[in-house]
C-alpha positions as CSV (number, residue, x, y, z in Angstrom):
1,X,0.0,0.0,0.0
2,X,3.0,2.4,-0.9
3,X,1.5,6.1,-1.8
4,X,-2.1,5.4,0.6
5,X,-2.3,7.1,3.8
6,X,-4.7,5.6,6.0
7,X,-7.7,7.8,6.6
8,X,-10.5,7.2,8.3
9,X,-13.6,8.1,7.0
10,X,-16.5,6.9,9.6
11,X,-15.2,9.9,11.7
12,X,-17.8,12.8,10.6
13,X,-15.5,16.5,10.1
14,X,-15.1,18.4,13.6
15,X,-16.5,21.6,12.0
16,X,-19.2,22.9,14.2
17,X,-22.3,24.0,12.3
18,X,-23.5,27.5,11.3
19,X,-26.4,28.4,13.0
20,X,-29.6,29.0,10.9
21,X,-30.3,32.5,12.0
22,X,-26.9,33.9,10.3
23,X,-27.1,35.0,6.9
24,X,-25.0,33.7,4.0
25,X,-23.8,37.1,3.3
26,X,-22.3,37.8,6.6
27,X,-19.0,36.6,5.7
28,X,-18.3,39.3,3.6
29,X,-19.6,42.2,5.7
30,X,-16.2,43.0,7.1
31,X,-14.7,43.0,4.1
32,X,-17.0,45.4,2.7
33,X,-17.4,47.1,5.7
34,X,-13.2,47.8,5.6
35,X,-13.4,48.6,1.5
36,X,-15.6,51.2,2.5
37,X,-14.0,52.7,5.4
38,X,-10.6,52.7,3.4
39,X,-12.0,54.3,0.3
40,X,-14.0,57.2,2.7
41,X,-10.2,57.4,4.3
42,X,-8.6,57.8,0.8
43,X,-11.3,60.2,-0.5
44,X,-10.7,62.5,2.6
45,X,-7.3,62.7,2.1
46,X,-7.1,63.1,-1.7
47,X,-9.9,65.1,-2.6
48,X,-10.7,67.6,0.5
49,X,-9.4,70.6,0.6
50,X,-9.0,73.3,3.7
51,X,-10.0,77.0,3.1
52,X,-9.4,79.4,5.8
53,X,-11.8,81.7,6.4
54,X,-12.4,84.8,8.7
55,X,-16.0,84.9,9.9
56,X,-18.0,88.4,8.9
57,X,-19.2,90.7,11.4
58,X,-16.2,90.2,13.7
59,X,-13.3,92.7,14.2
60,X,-9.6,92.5,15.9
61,X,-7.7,89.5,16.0
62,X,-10.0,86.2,15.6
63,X,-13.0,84.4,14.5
64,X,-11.8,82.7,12.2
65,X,-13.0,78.9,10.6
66,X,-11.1,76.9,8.6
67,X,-13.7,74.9,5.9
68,X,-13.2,71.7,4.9
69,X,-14.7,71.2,0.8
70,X,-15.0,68.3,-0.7
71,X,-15.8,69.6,-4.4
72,X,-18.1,72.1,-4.1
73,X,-19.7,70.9,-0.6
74,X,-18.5,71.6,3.0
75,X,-17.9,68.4,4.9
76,X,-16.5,69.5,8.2
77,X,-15.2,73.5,9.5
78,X,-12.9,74.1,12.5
79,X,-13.9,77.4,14.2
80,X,-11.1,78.8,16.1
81,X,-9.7,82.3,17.6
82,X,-6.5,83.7,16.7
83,X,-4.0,85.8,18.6
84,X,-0.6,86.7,16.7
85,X,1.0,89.1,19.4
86,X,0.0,86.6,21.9
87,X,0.7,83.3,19.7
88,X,-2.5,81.9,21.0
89,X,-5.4,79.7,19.6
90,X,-8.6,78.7,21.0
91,X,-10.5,76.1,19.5
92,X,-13.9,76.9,19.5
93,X,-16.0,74.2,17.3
94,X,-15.2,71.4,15.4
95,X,-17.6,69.9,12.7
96,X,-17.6,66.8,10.4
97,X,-20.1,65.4,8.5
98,X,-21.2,61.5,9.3
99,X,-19.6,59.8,6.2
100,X,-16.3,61.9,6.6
101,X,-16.8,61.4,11.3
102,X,-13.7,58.4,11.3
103,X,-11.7,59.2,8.4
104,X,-8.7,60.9,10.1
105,X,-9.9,64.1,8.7
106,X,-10.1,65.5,12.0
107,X,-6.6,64.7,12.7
108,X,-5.7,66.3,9.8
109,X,-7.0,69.5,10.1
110,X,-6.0,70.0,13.3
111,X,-2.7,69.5,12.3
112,X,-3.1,71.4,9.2
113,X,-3.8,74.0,11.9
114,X,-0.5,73.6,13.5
115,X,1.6,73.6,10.6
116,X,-0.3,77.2,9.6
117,X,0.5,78.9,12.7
118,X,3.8,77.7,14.2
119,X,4.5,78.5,17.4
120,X,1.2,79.2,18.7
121,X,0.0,77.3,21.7
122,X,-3.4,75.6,21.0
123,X,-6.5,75.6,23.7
124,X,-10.1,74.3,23.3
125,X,-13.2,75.1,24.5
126,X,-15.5,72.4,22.9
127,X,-17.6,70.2,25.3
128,X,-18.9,67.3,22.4
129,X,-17.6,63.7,23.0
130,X,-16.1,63.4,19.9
131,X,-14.3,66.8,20.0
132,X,-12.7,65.2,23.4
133,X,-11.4,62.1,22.0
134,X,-9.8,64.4,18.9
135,X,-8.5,66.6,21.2
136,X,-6.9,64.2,23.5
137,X,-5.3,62.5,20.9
138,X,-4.1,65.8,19.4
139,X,-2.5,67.0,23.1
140,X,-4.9,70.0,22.7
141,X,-5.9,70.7,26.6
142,X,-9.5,71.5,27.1
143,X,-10.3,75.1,29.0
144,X,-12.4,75.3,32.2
145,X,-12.6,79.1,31.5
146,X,-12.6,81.5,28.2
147,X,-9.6,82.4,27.3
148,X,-6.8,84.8,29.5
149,X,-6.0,86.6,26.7
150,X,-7.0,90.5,26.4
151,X,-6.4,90.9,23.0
152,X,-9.4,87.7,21.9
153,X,-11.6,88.8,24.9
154,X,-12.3,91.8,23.1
């Protein structure tokens, strides 16, 4: 019996069996799921671009909001104040949209924040969950108070 391998074949395979109530399609989710999140990632960084913006109606050093567009459609705006004498920022606001919310885009504007105005020490004042988590991540400490600049108090 040279080249045969003894195999048994009474024993039944040790594979447990699916249960009824999962779909067939379920094996693929993740997969999908991942493509999706991947190709949301790449769109946010290839195709969005930031537009800084100083808000109307406002004088002195300031309110200012830096847009996130995606084409022609806003997808996300960080609203922050600006002090050059005092190389200060306060973060006032951050918005994304939902299909743009865990793309790294708000990692990315932040930091496209930093790299605009070196050497200024960023604050926050948001309250939102999700701005915390950013904002942690980012080393961004949170303010109890407004601001002790003079120069964006006014």
């Amino acid at each position: 019996m040279q080249g045969h391998h003894a195999r048994l074949r009474s024993i039944p395979s040790f594979r447990p069996a699916l249960p009824a109530s999962r779909p067939a399609a379920a094996r693929h989710a993740r997969r999908d799921g991942f493509a999706v999140r991947l190709r949301r990632r790449i769109r946010a960084y290839t195709s969005v671009e930031f537009l800084s913006t100083h808000i109307p109606g406002t004088t002195g050093p300031g309110q200012e909001r830096l847009l996130l567009v995606n084409g022609s459609q806003v997808v996300g705006q960080v609203r922050y104040q600006l002090c050059p004498p005092c190389a200060h920022g306060v973060i006032t606001a951050i918005t994304l949209s939902e299909p743009f919310r865990d793309t790294g885009l708000g990692t990315r504007a932040l930091s496209h924040l930093r790299a605009r105005h070196p050497g200024t020490a960023w604050q926050s004042t948001t309250s939102t969950d999700v701005e915390d988590d950013l904002l942690l991540r980012m080393r961004i400490p949170a303010l109890a108070s407004p601001p002790s600049c003079p120069h964006l108090l006014a």
